[in-house]
TORTOR-628928 format. One line per 4 residues: number of its first residue (from 1); for each residue x, y, z negated of N, C-alpha, C. Coordinates in pm, 1 decimal. Atoms other than C-alpha are relative to their C-alpha. Example, Ala and Ser with C-alpha at 12.3 -4.5 7.8 and 13.67 -1.06 7.14 Angstrom:
2
1 = 89.0,-119.0,0.0,1230.0,-450.0,-780.0,90.0,120.0,0.0 | -82.0,-119.0,6.0,1367.0,-106.0,-714.0,-77.0,109.0,-73.0
end
This chain:
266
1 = 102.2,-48.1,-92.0,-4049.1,1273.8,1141.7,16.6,151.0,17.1 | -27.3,-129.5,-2.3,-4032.6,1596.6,1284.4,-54.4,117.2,-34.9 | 44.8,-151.6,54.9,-4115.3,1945.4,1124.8,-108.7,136.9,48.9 | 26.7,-106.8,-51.5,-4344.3,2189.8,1192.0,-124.0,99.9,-55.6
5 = 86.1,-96.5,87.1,-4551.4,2522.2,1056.0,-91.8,5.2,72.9 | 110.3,-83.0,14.6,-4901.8,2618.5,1078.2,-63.9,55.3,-96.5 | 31.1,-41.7,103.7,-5047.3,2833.4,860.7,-147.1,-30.3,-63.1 | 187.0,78.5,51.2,-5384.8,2762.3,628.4,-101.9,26.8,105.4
9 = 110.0,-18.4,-77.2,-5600.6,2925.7,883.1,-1.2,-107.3,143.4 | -10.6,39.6,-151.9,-5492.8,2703.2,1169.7,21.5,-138.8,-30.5 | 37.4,160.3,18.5,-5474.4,2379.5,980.8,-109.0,-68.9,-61.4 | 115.9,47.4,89.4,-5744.4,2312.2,822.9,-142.7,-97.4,51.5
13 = 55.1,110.4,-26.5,-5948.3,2090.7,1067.1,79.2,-137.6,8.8 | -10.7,127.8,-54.0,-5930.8,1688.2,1215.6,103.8,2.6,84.0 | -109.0,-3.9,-146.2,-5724.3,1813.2,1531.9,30.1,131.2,-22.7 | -83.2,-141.3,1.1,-5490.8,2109.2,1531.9,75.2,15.8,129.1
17 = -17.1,-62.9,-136.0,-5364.2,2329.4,1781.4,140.2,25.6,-48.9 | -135.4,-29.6,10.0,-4978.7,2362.0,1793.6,66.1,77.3,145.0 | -88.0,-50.9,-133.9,-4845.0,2611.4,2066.1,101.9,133.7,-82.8 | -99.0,-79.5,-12.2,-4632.7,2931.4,2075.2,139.1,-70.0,-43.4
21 = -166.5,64.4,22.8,-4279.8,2862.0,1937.2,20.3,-139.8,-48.8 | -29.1,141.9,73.0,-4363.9,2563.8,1740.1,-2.8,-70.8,151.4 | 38.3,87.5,-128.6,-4519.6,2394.4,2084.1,147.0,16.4,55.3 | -146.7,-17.7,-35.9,-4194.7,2541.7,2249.6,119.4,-66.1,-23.6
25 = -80.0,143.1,42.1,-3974.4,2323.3,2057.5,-44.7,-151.5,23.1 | 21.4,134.0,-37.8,-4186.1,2021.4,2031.7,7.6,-22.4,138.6 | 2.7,85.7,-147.7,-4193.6,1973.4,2415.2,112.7,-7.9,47.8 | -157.7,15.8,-88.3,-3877.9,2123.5,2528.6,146.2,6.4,-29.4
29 = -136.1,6.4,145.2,-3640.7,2120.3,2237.2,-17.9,-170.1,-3.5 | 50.7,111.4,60.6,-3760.3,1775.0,2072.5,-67.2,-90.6,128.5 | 35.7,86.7,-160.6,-3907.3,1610.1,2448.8,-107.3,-20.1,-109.2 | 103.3,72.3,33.0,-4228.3,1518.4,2197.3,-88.8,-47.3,125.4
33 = 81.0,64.2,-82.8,-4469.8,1312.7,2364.4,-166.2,-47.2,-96.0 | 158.0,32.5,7.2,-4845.3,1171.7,2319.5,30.1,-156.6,-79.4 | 3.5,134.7,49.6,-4873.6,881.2,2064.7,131.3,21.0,-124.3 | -117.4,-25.2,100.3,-4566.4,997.5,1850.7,-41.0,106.0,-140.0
37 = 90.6,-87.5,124.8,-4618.3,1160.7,1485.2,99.4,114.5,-14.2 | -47.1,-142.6,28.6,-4503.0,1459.9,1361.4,-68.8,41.7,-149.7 | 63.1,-45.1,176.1,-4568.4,1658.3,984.6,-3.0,120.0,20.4 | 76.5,-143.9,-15.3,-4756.3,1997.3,965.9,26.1,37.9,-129.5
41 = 16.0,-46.8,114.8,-4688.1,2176.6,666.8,-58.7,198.2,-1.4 | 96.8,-123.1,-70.1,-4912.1,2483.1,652.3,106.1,147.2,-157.8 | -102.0,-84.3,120.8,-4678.2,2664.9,329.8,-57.2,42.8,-95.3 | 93.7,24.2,133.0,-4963.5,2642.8,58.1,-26.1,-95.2,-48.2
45 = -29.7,97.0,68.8,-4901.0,2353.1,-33.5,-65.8,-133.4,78.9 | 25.6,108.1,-101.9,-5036.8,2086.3,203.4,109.8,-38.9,122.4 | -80.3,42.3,-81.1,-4857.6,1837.4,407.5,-100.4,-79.7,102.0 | 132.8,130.2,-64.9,-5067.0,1621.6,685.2,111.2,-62.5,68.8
49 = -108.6,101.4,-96.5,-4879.4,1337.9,869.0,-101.1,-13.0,122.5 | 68.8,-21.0,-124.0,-5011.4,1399.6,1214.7,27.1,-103.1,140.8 | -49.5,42.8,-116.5,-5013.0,1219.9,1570.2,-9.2,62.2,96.6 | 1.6,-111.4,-103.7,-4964.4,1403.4,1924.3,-128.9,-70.4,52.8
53 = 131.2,59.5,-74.8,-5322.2,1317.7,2095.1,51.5,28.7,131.4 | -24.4,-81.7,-183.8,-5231.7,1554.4,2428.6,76.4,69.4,-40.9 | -76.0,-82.6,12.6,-4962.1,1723.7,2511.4,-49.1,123.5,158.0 | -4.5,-86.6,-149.5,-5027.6,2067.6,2777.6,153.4,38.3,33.1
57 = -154.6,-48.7,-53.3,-4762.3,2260.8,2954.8,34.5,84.5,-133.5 | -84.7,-77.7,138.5,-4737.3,2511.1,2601.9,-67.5,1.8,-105.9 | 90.8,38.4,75.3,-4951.6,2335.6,2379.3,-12.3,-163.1,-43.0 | 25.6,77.1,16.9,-5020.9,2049.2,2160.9,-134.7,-42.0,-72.9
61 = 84.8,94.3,107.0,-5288.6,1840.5,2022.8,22.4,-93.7,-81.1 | -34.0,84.1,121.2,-5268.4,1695.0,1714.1,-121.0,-84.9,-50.0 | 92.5,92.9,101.5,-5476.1,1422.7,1526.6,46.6,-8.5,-123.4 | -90.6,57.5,168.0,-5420.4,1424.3,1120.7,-83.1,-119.8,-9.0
65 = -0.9,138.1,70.1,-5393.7,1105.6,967.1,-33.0,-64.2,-87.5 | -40.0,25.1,149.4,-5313.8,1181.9,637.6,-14.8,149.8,-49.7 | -16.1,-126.1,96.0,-5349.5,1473.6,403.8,62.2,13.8,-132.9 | -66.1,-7.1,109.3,-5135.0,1533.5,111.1,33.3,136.1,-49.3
69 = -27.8,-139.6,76.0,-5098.3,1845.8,-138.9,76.7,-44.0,-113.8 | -143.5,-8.6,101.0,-4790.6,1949.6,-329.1,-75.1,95.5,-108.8 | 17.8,-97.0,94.8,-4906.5,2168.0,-655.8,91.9,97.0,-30.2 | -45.8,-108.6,-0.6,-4784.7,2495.3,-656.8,151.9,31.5,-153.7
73 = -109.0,-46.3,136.6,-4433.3,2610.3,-903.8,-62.6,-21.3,-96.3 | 81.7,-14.9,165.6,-4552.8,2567.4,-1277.2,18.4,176.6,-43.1 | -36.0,-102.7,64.0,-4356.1,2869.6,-1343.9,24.8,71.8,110.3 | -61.1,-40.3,-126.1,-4285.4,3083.6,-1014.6,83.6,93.6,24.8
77 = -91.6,-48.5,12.6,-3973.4,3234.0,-957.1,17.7,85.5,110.9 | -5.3,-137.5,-89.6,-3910.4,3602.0,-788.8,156.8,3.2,-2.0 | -98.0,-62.8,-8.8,-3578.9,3697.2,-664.0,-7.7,89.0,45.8 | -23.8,-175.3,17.2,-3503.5,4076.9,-667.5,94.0,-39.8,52.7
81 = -174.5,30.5,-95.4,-3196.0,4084.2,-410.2,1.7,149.1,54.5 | -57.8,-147.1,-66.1,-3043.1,4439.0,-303.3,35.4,-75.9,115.4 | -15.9,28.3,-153.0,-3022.1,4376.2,59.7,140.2,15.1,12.4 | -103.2,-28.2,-19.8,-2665.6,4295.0,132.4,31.3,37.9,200.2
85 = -40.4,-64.7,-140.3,-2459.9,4408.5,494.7,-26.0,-140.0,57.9 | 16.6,78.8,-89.1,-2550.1,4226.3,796.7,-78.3,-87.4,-33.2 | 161.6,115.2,9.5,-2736.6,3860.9,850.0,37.2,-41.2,-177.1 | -42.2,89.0,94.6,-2617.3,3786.4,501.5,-106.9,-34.3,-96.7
89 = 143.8,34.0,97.5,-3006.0,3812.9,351.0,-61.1,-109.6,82.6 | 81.9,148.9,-39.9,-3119.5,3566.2,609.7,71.8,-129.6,-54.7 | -54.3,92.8,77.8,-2889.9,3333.8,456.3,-67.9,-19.0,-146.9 | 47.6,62.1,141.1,-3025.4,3393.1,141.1,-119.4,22.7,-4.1
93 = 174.3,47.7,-23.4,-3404.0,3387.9,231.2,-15.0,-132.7,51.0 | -15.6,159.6,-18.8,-3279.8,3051.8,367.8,5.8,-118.5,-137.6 | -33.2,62.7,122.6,-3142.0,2931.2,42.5,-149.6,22.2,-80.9 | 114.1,38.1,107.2,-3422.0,3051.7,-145.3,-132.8,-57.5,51.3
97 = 113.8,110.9,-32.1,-3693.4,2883.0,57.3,78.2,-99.1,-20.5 | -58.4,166.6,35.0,-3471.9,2575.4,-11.6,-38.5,-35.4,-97.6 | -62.5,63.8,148.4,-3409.2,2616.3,-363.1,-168.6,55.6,-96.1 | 109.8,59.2,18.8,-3777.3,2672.0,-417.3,-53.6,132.1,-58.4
101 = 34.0,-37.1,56.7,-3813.9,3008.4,-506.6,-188.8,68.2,96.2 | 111.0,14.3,-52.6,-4159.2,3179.1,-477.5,-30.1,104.5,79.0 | 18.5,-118.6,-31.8,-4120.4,3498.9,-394.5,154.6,72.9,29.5 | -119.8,-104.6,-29.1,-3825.3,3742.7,-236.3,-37.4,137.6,40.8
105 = 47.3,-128.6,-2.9,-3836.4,4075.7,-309.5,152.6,127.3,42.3 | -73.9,-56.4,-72.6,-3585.9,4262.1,-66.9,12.7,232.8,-93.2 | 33.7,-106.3,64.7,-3454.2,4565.1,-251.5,114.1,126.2,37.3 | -51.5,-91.1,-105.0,-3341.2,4902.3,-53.5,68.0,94.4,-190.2
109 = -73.2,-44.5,101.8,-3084.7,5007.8,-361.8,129.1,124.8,72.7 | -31.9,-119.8,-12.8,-2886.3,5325.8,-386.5,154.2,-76.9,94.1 | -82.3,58.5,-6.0,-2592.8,5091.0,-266.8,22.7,-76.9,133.9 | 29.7,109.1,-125.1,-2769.1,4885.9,29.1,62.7,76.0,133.6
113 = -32.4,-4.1,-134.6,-2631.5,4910.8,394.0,-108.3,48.1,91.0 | 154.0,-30.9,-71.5,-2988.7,4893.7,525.7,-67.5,162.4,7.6 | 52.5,-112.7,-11.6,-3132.2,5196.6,670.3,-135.6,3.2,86.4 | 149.1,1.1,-65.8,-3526.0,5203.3,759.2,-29.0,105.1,90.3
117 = 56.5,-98.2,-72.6,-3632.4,5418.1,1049.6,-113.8,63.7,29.2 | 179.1,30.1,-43.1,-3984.0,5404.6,1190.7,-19.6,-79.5,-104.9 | 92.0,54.7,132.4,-4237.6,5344.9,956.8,-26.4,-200.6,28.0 | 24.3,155.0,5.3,-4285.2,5004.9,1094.0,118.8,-88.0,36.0
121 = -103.7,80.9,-15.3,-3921.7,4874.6,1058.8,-16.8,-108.5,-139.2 | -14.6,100.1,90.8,-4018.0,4723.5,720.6,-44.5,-116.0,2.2 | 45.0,125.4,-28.0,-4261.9,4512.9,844.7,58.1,-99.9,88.1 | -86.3,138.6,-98.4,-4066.4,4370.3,1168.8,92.8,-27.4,-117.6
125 = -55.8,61.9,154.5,-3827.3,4321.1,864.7,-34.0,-127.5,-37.8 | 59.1,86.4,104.8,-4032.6,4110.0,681.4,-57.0,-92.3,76.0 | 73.5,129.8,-122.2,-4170.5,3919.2,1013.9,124.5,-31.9,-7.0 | -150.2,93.3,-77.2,-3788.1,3806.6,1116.2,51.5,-49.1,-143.3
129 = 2.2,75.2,166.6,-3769.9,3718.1,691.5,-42.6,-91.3,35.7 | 141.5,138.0,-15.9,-4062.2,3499.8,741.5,21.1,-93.3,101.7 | -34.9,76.7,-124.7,-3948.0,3330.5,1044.0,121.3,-77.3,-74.7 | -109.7,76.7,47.4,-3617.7,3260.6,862.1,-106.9,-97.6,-101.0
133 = 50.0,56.0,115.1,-3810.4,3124.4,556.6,-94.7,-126.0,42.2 | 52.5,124.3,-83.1,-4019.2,2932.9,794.8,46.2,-137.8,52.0 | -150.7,104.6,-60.6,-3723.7,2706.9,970.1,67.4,-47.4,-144.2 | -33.8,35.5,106.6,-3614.1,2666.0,635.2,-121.6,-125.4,-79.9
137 = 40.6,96.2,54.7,-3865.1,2481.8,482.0,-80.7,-111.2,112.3 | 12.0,91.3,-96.0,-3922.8,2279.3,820.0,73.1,-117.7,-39.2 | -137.7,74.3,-12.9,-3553.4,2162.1,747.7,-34.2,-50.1,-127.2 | -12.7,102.2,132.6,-3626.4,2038.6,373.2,-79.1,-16.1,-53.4
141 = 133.1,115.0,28.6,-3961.3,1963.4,360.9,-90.5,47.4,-81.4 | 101.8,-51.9,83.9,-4093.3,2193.6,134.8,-150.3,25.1,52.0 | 128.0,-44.3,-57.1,-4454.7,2246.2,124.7,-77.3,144.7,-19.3 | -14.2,-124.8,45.5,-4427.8,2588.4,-6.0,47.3,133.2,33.4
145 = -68.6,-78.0,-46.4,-4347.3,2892.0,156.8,5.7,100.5,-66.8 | -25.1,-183.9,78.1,-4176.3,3233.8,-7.7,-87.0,82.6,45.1 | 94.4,-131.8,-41.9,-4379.1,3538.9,-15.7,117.2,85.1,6.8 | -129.5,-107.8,-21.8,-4131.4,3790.5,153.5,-118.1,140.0,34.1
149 = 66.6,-134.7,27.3,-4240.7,4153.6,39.8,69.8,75.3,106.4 | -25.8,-73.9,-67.9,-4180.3,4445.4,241.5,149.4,79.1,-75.2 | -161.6,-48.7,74.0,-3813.9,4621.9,169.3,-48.8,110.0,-114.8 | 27.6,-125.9,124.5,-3870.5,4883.6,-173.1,103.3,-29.2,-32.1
153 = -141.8,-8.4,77.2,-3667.1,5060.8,-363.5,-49.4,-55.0,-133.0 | 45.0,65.6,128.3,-3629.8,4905.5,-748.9,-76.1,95.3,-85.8 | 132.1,-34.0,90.5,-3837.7,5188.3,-903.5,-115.3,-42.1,23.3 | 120.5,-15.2,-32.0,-4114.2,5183.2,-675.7,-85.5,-178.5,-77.9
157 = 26.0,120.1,7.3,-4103.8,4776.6,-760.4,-70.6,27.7,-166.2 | 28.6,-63.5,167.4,-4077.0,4898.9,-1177.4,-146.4,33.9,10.6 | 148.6,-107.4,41.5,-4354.4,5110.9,-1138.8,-137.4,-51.8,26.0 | 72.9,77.6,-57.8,-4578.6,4838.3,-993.8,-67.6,-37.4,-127.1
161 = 27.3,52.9,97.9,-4633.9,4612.9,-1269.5,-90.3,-60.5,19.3 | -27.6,47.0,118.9,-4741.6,4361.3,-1412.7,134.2,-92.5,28.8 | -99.0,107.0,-67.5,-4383.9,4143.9,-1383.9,-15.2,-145.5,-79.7 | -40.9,139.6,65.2,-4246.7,3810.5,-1492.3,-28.9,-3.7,-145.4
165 = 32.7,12.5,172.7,-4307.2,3682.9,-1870.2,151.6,-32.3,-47.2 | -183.8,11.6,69.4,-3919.3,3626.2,-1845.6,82.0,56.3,96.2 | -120.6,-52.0,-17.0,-3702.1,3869.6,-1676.8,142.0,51.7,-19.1 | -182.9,24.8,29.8,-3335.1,3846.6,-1600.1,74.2,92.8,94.4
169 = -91.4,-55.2,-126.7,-3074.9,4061.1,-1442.8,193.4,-42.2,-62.5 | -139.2,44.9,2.2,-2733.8,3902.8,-1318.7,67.6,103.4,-1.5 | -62.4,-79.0,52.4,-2492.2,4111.0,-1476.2,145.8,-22.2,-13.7 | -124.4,48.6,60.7,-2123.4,4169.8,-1534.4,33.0,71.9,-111.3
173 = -40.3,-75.5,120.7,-2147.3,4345.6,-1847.7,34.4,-106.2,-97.7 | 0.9,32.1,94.9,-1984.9,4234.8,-2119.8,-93.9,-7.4,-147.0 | 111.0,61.3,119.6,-2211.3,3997.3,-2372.1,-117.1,12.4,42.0 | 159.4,-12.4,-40.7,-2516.6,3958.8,-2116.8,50.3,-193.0,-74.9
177 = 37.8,98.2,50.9,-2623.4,3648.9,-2227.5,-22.0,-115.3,73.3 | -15.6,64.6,-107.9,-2588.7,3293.6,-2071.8,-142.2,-64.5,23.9 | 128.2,13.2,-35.9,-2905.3,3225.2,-1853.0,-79.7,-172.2,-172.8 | 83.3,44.2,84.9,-2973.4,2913.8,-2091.8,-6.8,17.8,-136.7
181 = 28.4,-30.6,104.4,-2961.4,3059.5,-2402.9,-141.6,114.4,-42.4 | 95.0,-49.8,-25.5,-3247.9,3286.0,-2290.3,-99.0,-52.5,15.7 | 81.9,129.2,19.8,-3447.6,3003.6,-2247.2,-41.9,-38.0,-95.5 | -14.3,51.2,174.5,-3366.6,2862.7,-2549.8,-94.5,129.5,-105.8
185 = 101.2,-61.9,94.4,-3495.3,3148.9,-2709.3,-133.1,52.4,33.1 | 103.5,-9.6,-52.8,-3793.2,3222.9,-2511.2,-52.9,-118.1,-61.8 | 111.8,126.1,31.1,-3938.1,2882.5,-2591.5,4.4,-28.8,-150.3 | -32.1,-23.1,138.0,-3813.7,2936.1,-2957.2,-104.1,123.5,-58.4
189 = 139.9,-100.3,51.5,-4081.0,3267.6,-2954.7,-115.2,-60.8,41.5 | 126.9,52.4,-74.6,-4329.6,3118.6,-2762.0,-19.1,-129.1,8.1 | 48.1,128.5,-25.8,-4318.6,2715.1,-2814.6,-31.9,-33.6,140.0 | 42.9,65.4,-120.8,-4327.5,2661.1,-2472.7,106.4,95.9,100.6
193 = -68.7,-88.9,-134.0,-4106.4,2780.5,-2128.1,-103.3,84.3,71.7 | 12.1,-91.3,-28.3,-4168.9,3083.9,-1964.3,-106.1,-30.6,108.8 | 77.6,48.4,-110.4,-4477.3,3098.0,-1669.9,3.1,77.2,81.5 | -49.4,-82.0,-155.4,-4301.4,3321.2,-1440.4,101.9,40.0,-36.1
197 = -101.8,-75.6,40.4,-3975.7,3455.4,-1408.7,62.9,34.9,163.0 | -95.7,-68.6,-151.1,-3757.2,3705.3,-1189.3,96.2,29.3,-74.2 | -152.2,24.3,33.9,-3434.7,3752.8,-1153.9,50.1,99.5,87.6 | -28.5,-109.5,-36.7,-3285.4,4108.3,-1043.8,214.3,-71.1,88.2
201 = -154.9,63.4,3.7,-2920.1,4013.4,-832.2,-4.8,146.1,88.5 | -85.7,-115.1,-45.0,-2737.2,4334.3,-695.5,84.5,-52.1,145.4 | -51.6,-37.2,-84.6,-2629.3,4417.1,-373.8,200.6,1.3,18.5 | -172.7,-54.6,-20.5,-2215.4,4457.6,-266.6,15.4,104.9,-103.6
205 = -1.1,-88.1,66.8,-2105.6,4635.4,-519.4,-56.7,4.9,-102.0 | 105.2,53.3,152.3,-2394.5,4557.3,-784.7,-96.3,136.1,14.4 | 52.8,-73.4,31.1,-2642.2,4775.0,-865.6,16.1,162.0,-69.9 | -47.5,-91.4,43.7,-2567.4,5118.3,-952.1,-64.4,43.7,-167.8
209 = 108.0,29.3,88.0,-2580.0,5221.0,-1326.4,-99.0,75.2,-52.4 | 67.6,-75.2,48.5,-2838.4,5438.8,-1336.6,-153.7,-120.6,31.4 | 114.8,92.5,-15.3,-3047.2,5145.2,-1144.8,34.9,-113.9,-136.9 | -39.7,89.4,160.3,-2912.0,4889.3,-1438.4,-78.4,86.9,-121.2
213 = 69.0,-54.0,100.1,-3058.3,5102.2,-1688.6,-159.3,49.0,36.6 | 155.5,25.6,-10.5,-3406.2,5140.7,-1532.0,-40.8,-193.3,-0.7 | 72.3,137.2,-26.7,-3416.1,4786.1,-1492.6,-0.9,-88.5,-125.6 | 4.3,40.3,190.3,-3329.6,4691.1,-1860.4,-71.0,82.3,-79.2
217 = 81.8,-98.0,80.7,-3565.1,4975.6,-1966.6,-116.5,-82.8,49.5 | 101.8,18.9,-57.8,-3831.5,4779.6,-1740.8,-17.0,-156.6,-47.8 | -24.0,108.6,87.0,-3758.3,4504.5,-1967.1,106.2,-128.6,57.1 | -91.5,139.9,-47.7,-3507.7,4249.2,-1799.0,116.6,16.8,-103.7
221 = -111.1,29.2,114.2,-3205.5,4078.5,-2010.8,78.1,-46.5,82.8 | -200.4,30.9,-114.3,-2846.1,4082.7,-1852.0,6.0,-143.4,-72.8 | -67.6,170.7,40.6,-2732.6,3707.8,-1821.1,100.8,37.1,78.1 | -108.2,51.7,-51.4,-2387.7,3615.8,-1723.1,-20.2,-136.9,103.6
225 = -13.0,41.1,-71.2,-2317.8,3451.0,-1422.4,151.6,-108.9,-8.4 | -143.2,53.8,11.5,-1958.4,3348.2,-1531.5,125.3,83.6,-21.1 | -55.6,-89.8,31.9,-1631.3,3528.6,-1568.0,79.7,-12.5,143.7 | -57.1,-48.6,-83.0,-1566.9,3536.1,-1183.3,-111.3,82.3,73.1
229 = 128.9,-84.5,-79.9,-1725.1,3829.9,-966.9,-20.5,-76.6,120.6 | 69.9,100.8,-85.3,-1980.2,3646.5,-682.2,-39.1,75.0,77.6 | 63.9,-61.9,-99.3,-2055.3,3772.2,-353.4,-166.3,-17.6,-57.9 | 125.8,-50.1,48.2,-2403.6,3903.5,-353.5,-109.0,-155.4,45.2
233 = 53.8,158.8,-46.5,-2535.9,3558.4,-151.0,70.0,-101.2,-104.6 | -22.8,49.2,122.4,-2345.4,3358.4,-407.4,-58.9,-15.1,-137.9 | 124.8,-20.3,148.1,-2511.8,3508.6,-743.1,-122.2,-59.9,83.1 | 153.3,71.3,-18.2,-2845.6,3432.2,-549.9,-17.7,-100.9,-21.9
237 = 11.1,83.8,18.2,-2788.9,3127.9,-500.7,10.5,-110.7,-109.2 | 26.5,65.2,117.4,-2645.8,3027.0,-848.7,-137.4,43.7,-95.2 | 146.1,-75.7,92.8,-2946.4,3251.3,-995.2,-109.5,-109.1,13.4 | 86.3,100.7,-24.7,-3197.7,3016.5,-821.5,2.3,-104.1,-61.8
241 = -10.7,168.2,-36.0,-3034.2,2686.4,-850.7,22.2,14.0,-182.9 | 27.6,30.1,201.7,-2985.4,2731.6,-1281.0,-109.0,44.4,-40.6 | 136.2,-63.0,65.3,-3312.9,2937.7,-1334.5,-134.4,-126.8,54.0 | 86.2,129.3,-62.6,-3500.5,2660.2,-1067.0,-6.0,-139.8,-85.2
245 = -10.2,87.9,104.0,-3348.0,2367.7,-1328.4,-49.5,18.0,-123.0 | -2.4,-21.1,124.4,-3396.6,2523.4,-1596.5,-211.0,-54.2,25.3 | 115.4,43.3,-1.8,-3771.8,2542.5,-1524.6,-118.5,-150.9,51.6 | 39.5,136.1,-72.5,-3801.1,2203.6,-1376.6,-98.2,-113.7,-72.6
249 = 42.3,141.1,130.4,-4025.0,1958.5,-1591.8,31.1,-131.8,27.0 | -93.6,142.7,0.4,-3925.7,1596.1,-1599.5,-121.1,-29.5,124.0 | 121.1,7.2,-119.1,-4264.8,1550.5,-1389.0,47.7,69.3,191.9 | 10.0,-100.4,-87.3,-4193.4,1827.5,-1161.5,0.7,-84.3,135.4
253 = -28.6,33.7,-155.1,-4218.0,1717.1,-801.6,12.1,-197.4,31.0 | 19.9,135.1,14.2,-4242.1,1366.8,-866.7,-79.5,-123.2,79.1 | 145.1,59.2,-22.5,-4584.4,1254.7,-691.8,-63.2,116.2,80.5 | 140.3,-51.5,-17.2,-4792.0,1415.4,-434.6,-110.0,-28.3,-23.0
257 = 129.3,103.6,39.8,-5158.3,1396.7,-488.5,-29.4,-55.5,144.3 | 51.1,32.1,-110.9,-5371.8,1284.1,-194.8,-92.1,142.5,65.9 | 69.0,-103.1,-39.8,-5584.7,1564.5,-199.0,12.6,142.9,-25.3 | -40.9,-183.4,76.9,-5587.7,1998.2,-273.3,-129.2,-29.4,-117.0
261 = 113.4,3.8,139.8,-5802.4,2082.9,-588.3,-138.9,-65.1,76.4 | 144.7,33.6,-24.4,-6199.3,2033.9,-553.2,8.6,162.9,13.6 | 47.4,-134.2,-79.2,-6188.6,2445.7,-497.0,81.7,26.7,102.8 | -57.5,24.2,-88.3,-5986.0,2378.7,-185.4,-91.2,146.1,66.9
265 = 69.2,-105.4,-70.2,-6160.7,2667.5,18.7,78.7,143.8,-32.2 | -27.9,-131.7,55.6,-5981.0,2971.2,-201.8,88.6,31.5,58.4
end
């Protein structure tokens, strides 16, 4: 059935309103029609299985059907990414709305390509992010959408605080440590896996090391990636896809419920 975003504020009645780009596709991309279903996923975790009631010239009406909520990451996973050259971050704001992470935190390193002009280039930025991240979880169904931050540099991020309860930075130093043995010992101090974690990946080139040493002062632990060097979209993507397993519970994703909590409103 076919795909499509609204956000919490715009789904949340009986009948929903589907126009600008989404409508745009359904009519004249997709030919939708009146009587045919379609799935709304609003990217907080609700799915509704919907039918077209009316279609206008740049507008649809929807009837939900069905309501279903996905429960949010157990543990939710941040990727730290130095903005590599060209589209090569929409690729990996693609991947990581795939691969499930929760958050992408775009990072303007001494190293990055990216050069901000006008004060409000970070935000169109972070709108044409969000658009990618959007189409992405159309295509695989997630009910979850990334929080894409505005571009910073990695102090200003440091200096923020509070972070992850398990931070990692992909590293090629000799004797970082392999992501699951960090695990292993995390749940070896603490009886239990970690309930957030980020994951620092470097730009072309990697991170410079004066940024490597604020970022292991800011507490993260170099893991090994392997003993070949990985384009900068590469590491992301293995970063995700072993840190995403790792935290997976045997449960995980198993069962939607039918309904959002009983404080559904927040």
């Amino acid at each position: 059935m076919p795909r499509f975003y609204l956000p919490p504020g715009q789904s949340g009645g009986e009948t929903l309103l589907l126009d600008g780009r989404e409508a745009h596709h359904a009519l004249q991309v997709l030919r939708l029609r009146p009587g045919e279903g379609v799935t709304i996923l609003d990217g907080r975790g609700a799915r509704l299985e919907c039918e077209i009631a009316a279609c206008g010239r740049d507008h649809l009406r929807l009837r939900v059907n069905e309501r279903h909520w996905e429960p949010a990451p157990a543990a939710p996973l941040t990727l730290l990414q130095g903005i590599p050259k060209g589209k090569t971050f929409e690729f990996i704001i693609q991947k990581a709305a795939e691969l499930g992470a929760s958050r992408v935190v775009p990072l303007l390193t001494d190293r990055v390509a990216l050069r901000l002009g006008e004060e409000d280039d970070g935000a169109r930025k972070r709108d044409k992010w969000e658009a990618v991240a959007v189409e992405a979880i159309k295509q695989c169904g997630s009910c979850w959408l990334p929080e894409i931050l505005a571009p910073q540099r990695p102090a200003d991020y440091l200096a923020r605080g509070p972070r992850a309860e398990l931070s990692l930075l992909a590293s090629l130093q000799a004797g970082s440590a392999h992501p699951r043995l960090t695990f292993t010992e995390f749940r070896a101090a603490h009886g239990r896996p970690p309930q957030s974690v980020d994951v620092w990946v470097g730009p072309e080139g990697d991170f410079t090391p004066e940024e490597i040493t604020a970022i292991l002062a800011g507490g993260a632990r170099p893991i090994t990636l392997g003993n070949r060097v990985l384009r900068a979209e590469t590491a992301a993507c293995y970063c995700l896809s072993v840190l995403g397993y790792e935290l997976a519970a045997p449960s995980a994703g198993s069962a939607l419920e039918t309904a959002p909590p009983s404080a559904a409103g927040g």
